[in-house]
VOVOSE-363970 format. One record per residue: z, y, x of N, C-alpha, C in turn; residue in one letter. Coordinates in steps of 0.001 Angstrom, whole numbers, padded with zeros to 6 digits, always signed. Atoms other than C-alpha are relative to their C-alpha. Example, Ala and Ser with C-alpha at 12.3 -4.5 7.8 and 13.67 -1.06 7.14 Angstrom:
! VOVOSE-363970
+000000-001190+000890+007800-004500+012300+000000+001200+000900A;-000060-001190-000820+007140-001060+013670+000730+001090-000770S;
END
This chain:
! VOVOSE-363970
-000074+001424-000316+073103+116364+127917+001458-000471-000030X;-001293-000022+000314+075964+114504+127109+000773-000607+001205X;-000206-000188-001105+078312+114058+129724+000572-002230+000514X;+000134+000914-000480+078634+110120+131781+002109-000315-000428X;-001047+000229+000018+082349+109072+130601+000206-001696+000438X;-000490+001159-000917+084123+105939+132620+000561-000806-001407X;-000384+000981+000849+085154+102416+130555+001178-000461+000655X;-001094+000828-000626+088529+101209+131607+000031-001515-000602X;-000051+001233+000068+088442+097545+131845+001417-000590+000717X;-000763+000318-000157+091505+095897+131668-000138-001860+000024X;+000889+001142-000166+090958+092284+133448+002541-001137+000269X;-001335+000954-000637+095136+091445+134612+000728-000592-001159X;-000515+000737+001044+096507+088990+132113+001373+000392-000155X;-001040-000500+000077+099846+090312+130567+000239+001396+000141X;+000236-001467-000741+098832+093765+131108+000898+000631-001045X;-000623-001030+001337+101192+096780+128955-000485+001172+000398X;+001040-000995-000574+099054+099497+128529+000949+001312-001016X;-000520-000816+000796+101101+102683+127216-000486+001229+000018X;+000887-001215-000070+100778+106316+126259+000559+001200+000926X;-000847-001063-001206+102443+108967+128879-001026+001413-000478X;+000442-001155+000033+101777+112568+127902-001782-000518-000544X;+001479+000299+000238+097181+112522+128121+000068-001021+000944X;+000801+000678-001208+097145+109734+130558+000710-001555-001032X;-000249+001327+000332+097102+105878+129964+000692-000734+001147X;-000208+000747-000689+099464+103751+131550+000270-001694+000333X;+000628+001740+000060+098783+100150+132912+001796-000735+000683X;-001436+000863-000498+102670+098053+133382-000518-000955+000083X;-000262+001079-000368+102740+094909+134879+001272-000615+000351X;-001313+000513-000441+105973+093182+134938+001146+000888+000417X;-000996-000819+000274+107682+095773+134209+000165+001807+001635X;+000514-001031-000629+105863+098066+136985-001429+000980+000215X;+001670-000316-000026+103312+100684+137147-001133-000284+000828X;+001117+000629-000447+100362+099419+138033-001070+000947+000515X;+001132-001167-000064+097673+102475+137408+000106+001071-000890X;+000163-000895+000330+097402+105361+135818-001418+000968-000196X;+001418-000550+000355+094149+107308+134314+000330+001045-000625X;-000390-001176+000758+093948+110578+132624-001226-000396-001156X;+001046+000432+001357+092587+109761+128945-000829+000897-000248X;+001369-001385+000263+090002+113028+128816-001260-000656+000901X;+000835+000763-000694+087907+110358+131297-000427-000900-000655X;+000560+000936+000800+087443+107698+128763-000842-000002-000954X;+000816+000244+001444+084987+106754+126361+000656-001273-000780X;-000519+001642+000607+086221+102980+125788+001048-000686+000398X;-000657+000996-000744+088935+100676+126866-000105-001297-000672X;+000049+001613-000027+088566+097025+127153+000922-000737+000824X;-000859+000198-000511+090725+094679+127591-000571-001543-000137X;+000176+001351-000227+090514+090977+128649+001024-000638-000142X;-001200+000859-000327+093190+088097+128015+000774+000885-000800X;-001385-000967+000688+096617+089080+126916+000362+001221+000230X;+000021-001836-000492+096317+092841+127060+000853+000529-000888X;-000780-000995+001808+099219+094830+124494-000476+001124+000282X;+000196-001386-000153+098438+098185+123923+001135+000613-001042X;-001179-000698+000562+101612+100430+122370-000740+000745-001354X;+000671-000660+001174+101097+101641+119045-000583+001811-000028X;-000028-001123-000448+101567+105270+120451-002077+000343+000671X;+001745-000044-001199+098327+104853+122882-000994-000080-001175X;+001627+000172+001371+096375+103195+119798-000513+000814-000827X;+000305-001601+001004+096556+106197+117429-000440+000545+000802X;+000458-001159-000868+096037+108218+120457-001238+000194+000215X;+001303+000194-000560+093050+106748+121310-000919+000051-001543X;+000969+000368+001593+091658+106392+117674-000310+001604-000073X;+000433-002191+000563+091871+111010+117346-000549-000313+001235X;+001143-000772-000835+090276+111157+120836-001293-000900+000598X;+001033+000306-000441+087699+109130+120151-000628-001267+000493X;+000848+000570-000793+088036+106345+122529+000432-001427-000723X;+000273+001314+000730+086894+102615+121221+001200-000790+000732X;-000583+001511-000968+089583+099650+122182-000577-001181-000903X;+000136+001731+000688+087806+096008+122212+000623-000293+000610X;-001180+001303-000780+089554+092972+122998-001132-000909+000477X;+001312+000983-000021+087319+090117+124515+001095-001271+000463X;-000590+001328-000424+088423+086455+125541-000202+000757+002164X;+000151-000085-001794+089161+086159+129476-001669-000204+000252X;+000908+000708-000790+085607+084466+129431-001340+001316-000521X;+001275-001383+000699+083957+088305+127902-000582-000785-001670X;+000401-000056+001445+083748+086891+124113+000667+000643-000848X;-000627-001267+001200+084290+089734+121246+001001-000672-000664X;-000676+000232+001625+087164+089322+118819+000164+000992-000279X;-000426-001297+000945+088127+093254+117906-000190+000976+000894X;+000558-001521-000259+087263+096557+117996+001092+000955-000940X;-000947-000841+000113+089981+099086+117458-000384+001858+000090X;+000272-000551+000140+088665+102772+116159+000253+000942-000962X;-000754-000565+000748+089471+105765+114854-001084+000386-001758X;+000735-000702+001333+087173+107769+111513-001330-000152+001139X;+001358+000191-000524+083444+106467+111802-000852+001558-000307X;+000381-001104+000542+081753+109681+111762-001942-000290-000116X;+001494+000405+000185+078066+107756+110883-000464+001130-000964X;+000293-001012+000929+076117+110276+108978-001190-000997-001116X;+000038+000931+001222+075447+108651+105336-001600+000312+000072X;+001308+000135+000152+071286+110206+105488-000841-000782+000740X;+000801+000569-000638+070651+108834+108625+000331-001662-000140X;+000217+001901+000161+072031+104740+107535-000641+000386-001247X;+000563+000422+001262+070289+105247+104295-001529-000566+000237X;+001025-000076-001023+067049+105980+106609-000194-001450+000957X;+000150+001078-000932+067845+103176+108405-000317-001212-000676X;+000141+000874+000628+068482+100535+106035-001594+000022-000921X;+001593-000060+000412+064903+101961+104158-000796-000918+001279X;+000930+000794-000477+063224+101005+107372-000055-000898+001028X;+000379+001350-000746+064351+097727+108546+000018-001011-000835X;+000661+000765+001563+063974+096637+104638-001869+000001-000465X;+001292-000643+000653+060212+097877+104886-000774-000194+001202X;+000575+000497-001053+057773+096016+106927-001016+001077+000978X;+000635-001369-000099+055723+099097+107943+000732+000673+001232X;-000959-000705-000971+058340+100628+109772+001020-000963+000661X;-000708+001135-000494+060080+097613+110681-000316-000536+001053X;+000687+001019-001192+057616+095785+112697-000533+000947+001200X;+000153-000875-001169+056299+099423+115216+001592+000073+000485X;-000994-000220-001095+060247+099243+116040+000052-001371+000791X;+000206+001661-000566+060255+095467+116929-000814-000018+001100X;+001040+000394-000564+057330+095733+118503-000093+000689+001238X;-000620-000667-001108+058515+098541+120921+000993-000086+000934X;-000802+000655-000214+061172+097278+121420-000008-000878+001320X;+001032+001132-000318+059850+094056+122566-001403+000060+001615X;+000931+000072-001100+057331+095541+124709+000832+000761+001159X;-000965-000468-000973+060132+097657+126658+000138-001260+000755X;-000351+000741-000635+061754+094395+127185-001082-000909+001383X;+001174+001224-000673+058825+091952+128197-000101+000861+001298X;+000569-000946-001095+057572+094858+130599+001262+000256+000993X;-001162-000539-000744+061150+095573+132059+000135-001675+000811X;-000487+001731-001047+061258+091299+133121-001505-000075+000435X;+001114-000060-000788+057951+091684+134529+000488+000909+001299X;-000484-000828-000810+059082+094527+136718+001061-000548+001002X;-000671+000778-000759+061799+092434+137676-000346-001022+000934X;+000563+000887-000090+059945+089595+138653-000739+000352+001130X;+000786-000135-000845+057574+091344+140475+000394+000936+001248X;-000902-000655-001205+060325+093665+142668+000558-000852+000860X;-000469+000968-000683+061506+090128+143508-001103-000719+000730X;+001564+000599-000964+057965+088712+144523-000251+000806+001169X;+000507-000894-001701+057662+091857+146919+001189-000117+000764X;-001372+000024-000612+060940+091899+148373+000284-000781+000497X;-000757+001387-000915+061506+088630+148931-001334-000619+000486X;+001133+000562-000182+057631+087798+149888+000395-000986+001254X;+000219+001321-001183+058791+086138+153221+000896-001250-000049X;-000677+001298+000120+061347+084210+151865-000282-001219-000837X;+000629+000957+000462+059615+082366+149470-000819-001082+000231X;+000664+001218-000019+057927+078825+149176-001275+000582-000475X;+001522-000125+000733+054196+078807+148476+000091-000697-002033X;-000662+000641+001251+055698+077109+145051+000332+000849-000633X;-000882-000717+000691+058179+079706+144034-001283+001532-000008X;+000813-001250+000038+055439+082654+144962-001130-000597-001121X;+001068+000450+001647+052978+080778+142371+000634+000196-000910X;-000737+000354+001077+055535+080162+140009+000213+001885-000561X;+000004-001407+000697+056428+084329+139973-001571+000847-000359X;+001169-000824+000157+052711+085114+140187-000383-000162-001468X;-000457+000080+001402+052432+083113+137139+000449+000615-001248X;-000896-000547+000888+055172+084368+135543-000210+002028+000015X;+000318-001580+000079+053989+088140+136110-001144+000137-000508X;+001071-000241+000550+050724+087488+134521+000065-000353-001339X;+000150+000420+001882+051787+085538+131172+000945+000682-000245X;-000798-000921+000277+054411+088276+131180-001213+001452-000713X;+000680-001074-000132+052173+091157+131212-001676-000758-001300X;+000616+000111+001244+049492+088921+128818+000526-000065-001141X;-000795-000216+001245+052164+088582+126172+000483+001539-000523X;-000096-001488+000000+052922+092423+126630-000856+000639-000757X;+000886-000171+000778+049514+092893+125310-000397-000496-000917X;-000035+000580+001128+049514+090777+122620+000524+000562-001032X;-001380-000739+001222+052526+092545+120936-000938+001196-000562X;+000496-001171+000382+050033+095217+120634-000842+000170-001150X;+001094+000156+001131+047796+093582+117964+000534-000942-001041X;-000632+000916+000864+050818+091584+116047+000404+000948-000895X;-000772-000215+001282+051833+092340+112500+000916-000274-000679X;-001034+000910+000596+054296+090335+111464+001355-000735+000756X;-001712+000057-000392+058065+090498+112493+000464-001264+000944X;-000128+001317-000630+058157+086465+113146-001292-000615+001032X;+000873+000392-001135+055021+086509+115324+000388+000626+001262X;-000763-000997-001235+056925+089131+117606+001349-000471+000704X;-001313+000612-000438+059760+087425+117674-000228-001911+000639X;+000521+000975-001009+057719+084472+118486-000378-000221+001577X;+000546-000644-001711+056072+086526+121640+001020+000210+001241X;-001026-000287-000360+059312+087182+122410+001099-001072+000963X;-000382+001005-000425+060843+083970+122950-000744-000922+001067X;+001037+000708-001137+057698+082557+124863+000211+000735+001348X;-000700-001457-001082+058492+085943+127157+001005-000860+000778X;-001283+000146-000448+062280+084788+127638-000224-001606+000407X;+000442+001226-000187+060896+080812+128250-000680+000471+001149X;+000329+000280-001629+058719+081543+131269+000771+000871+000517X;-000882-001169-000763+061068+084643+132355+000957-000839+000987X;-000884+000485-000601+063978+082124+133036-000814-001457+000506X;+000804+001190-000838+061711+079168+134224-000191+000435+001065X;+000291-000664-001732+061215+081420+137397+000893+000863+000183X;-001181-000688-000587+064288+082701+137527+000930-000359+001380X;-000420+000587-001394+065269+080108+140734-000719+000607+000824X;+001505-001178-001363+062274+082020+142792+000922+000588-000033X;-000307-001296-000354+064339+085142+142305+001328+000150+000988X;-002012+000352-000537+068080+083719+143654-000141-000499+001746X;+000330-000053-001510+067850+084223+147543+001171-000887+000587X;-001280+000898-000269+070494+080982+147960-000294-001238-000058X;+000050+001060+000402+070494+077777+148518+001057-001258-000444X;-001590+000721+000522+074101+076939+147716-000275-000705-000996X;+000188+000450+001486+074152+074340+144968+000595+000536-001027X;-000890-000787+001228+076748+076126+143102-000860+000847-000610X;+000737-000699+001140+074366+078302+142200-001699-000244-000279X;+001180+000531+000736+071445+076370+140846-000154+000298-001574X;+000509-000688+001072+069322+077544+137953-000648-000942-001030X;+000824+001002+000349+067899+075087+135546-000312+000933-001720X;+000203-000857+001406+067522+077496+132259+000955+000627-000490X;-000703-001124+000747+069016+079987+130468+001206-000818-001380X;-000802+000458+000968+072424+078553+128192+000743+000779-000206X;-000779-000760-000026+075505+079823+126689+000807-000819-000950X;-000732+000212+000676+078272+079701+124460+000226-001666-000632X;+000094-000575-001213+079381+078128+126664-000816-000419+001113X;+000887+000143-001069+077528+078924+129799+000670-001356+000319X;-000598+000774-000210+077586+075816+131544-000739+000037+001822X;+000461+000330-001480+076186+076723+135377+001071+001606+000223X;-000014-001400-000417+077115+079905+137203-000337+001496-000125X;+000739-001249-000176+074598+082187+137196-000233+000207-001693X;-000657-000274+001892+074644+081892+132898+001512+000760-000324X;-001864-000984+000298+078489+082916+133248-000075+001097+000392X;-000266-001924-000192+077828+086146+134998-000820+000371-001034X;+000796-001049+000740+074820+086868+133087+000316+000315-001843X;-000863-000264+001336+076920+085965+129348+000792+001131+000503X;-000740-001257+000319+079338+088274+130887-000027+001519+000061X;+000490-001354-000203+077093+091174+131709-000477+000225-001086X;+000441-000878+000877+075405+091153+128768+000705+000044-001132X;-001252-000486+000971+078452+091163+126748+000574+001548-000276X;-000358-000920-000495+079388+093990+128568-000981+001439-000270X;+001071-000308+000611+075847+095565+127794+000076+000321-001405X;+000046-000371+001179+076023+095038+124272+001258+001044-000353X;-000996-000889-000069+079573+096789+124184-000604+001577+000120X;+000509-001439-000641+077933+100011+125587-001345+000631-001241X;+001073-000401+000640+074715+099770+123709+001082+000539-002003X;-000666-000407+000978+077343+099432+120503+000519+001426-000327X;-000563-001013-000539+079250+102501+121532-000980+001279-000258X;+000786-000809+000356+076062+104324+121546-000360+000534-001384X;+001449-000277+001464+074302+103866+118238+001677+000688-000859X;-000801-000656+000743+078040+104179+116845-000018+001465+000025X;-000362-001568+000008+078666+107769+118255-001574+000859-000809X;+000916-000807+000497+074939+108557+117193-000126+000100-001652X;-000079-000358+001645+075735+107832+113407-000845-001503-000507X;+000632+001372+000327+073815+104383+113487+001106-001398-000306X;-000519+001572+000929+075166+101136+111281-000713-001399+001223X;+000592+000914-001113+075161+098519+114381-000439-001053-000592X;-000151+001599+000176+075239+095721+112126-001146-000449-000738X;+001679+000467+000313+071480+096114+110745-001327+000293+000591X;+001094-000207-001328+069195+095554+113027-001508+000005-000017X;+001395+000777-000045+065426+094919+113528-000530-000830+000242X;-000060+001830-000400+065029+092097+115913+000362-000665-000475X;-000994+000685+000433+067781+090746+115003+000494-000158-001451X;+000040-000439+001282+068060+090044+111710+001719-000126-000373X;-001267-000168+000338+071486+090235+109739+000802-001436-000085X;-000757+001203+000220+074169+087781+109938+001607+000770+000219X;-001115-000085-000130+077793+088384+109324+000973-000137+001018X;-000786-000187-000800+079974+089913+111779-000951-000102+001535X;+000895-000089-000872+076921+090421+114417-000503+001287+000104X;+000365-001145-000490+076001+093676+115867-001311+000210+000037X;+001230+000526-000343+072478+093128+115392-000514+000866+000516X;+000587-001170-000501+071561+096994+115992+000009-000130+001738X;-000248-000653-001174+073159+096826+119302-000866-000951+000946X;+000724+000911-000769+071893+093643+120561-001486-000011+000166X;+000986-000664-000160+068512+094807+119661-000190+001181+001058X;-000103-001146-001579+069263+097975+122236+000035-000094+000914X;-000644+000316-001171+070454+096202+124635-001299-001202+000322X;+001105+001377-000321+066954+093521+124903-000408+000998+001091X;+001021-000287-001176+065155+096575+126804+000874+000202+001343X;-001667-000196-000960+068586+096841+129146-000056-001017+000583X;-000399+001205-000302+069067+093132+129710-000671-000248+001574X;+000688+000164-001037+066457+092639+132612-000267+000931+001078X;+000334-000743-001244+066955+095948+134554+001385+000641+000295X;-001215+000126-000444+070773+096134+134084+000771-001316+000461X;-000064+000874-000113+071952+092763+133637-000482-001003+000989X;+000770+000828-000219+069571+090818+135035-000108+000190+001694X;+000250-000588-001854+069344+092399+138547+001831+000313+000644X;-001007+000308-000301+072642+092870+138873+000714-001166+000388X;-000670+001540-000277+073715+089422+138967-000683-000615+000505X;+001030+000172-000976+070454+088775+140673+000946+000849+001617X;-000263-000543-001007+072030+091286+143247+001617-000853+000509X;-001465+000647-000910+075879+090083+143650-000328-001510+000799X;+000477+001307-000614+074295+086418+144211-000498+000189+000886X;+000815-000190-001447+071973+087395+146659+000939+000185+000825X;-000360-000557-001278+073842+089444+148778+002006-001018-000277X;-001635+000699-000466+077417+086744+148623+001083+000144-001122X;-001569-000711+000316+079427+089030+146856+000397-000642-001300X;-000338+001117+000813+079838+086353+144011-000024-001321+000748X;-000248+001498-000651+081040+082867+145388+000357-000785-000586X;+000113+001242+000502+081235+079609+143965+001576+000035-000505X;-001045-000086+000211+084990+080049+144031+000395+001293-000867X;+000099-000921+001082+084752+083119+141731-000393-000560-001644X;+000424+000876+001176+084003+080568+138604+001118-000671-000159X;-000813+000898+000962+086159+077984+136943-000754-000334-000650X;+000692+001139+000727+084902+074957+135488+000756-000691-000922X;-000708+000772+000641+086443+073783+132485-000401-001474-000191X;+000269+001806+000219+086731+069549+131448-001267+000088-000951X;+000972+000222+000854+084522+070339+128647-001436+000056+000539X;+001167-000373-000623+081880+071797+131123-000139+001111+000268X;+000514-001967+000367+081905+075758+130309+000626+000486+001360X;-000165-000014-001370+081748+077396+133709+000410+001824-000849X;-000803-001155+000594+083864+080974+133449+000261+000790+001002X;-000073-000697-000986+084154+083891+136071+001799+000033+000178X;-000947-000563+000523+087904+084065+136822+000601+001577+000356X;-000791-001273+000075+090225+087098+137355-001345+000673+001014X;+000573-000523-001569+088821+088126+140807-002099+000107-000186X;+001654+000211+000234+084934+087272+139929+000054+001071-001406X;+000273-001155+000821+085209+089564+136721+000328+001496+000441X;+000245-001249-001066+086497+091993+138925-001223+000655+000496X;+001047-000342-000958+083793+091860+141341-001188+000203-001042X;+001225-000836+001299+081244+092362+138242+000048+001120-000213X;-000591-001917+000631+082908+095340+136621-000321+000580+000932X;+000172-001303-001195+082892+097406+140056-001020-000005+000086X;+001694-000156+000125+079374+096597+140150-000756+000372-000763X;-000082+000039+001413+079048+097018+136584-000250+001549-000049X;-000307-001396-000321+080424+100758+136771-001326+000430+000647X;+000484-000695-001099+078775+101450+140276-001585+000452-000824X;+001169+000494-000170+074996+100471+138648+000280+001079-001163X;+000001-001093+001470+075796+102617+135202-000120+001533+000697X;-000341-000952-000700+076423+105663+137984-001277+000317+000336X;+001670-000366-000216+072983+105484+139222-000771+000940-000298X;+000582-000347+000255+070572+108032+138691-001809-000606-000001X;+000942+000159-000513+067367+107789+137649-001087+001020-001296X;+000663-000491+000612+064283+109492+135871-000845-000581-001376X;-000257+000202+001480+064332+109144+132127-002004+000503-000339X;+001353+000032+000296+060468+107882+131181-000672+001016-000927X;+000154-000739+001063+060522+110008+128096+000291+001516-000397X;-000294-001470-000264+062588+113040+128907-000443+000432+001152X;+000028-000509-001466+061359+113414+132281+001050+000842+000487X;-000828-000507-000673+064786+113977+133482+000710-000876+000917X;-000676+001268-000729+067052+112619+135934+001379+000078-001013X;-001338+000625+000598+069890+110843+133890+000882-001356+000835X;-000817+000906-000452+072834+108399+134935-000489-001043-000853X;+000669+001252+000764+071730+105001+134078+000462-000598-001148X;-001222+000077+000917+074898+104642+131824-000191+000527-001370X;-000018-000749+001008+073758+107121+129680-001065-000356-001181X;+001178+000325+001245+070308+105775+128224+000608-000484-000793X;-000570+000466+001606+072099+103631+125816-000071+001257-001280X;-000578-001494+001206+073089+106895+124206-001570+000539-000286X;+001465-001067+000048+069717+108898+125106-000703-001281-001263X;+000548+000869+000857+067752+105402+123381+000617+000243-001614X;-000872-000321+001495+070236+105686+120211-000809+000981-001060X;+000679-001184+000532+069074+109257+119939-000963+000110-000548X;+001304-000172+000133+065763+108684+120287-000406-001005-001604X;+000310+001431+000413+065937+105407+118002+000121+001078-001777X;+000335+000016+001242+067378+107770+115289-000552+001427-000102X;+000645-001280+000284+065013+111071+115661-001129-001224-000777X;+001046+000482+000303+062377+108389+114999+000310-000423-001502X;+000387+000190+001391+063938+107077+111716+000491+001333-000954X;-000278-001301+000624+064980+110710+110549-001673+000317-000318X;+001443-001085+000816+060981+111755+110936-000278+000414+000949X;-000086-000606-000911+061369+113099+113971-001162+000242+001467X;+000070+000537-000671+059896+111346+115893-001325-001317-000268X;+001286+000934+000769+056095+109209+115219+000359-001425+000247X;-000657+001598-000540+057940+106079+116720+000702+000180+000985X;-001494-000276-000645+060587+105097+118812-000378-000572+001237X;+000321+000231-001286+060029+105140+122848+000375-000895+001101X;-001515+001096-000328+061117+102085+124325+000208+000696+001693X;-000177-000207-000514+062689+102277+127546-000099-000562+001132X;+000799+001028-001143+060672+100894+130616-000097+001031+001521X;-000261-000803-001594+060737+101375+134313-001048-001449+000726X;+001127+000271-000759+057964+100400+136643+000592-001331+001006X;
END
């Protein structure tokens, strides 16, 4: 099993990140800041005006570890890497079968039913949990929403066709976030829910959840790369220039039991506050320094987790499925494998 390696997220604007012997070091204004030993990394990310020394960058390119860059507000511009070591049988394999409806539409469709089933689960950990705090309103509204969840679940099971799945799909993510105010144990206005937006978010609870699942796709990327998988042709997702489509596809059955609860959780319990945002003139609401902080540590903590892996019946760090899924994603288009196991939790 492969072993749980840490992401250094670099969030302090102006940061100089250099190379010292194996360790990475973080300057600020001309003082050290932190220090890491680079045999701990898989990735570094960096937010805002981050330099990294040319020394560190090579360094990091032979051992391996990915540097992106993102905007302060978690949007991609670059990915910094050393020799792709993708193996040329298994993208040939790949590109055969997400060109070939046959094999195209049982990954979609697995996919798909991971997800749907993983925001049901959600939905309905929040209906029990919070049973006494709810309105007779908001407990309809999730009962609802846990039954046309769970009838669309079964639907996927008798669709053929790529754009009817991706139809099921979207009806899914339409009542999911229509009862997503039931789940937010607050009645602060700051964090009112009125639907799912983005780019850019323009409430609160959209800004954490753009920046978790930014953060998400990053990881899920990371995966399919090290497993030899071409992120940028996907199944769901169909192809568009300079879009990760593989990963963002990986990251649908992720979204609602990493993402989604997570930022369900910091809200609940405080530890995100109204004053953790920034509101630009245009409207776009943005976590700042201190609020992307308080994600990441949560971020980390929740990847640390153990739990029991549906498919291997093992206990794995929660961090790691990305990778384990990858695996699995390409035993299935090697042959390996009669289809590909999505990844669902009760």
């Amino acid at each position: 099993m492969r072993k749980l390696l840490n992401t250094l997220y670099v969030t302090s604007d102006g940061a100089w990140l250099k190379k010292d012997g194996a360790n990475i070091v973080m300057m600020i204004e001309g003082k050290e800041r932190g220090r890491l030993p680079a045999h701990m990394l898989e990735s570094l990310v960096c937010f805002g005006r981050t330099l990294v020394s040319p020394p560190l960058m090579a360094y990091c390119c032979e051992q391996g570890i990915a540097i992106s860059y993102f905007t302060p507000n978690g949007r991609f511009q670059a990915r910094v890497e050393g020799p792709v070591s993708g193996n040329v049988l298994l993208r040939r394999a790949q590109y055969r079968a997400t060109d070939d409806p046959s094999t195209c539409v049982p990954v979609i469709r697995n996919l798909l039913i991971g997800k749907i089933h993983n925001q049901r689960a959600v939905a309905h950990r929040q209906r029990r949990d919070r049973a006494k705090q709810l309105s007779d309103n908001q407990r309809k509204a999730l009962d609802t929403t846990i039954r046309t969840l769970e009838r669309i679940r079964n639907k996927l099971l008798d669709a053929q066709d790529a754009d009817v799945l991706r139809g099921f799909e979207g009806e899914a993510a339409q009542r999911y976030f229509a009862s997503f105010p039931a789940l937010i144990n607050r009645d602060d206005p700051a964090f009112e829910f009125s639907g799912r937006n983005r780019r850019p978010p323009r409430d609160r609870v959209n800004a954490a959840l753009s920046f978790v699942y930014t953060l998400l796709t990053h990881d899920c990327r990371s995966a399919l790369e090290q497993t030899g998988l071409d992120t940028a042709v996907g199944f769901l997702h169909r192809d568009r220039p300079g879009r990760p489509s593989l990963a963002l596809d990986l990251a649908e059955e992720f979204r609602p039991l990493i993402a989604d609860r997570l930022v369900l959780t910091l809200i609940n319990r405080r530890q995100l506050k109204a004053r953790d945002f920034s509101v630009a003139e245009s409207g776009a609401v943005l976590l700042t320094e201190d609020g992307r902080k308080t994600v990441l540590t949560a971020y980390q903590e929740r990847k640390r987790e153990e739990l029991v892996h549906p498919f291997l019946d093992e206990r794995v760090p929660l961090g790691l499925v990305p990778s384990i899924q990858a695996q699995l994603l390409a035993r299935h288009l090697r042959g390996d494998l009669d289809a590909y196991p999505p990844f669902i939790r009760g």
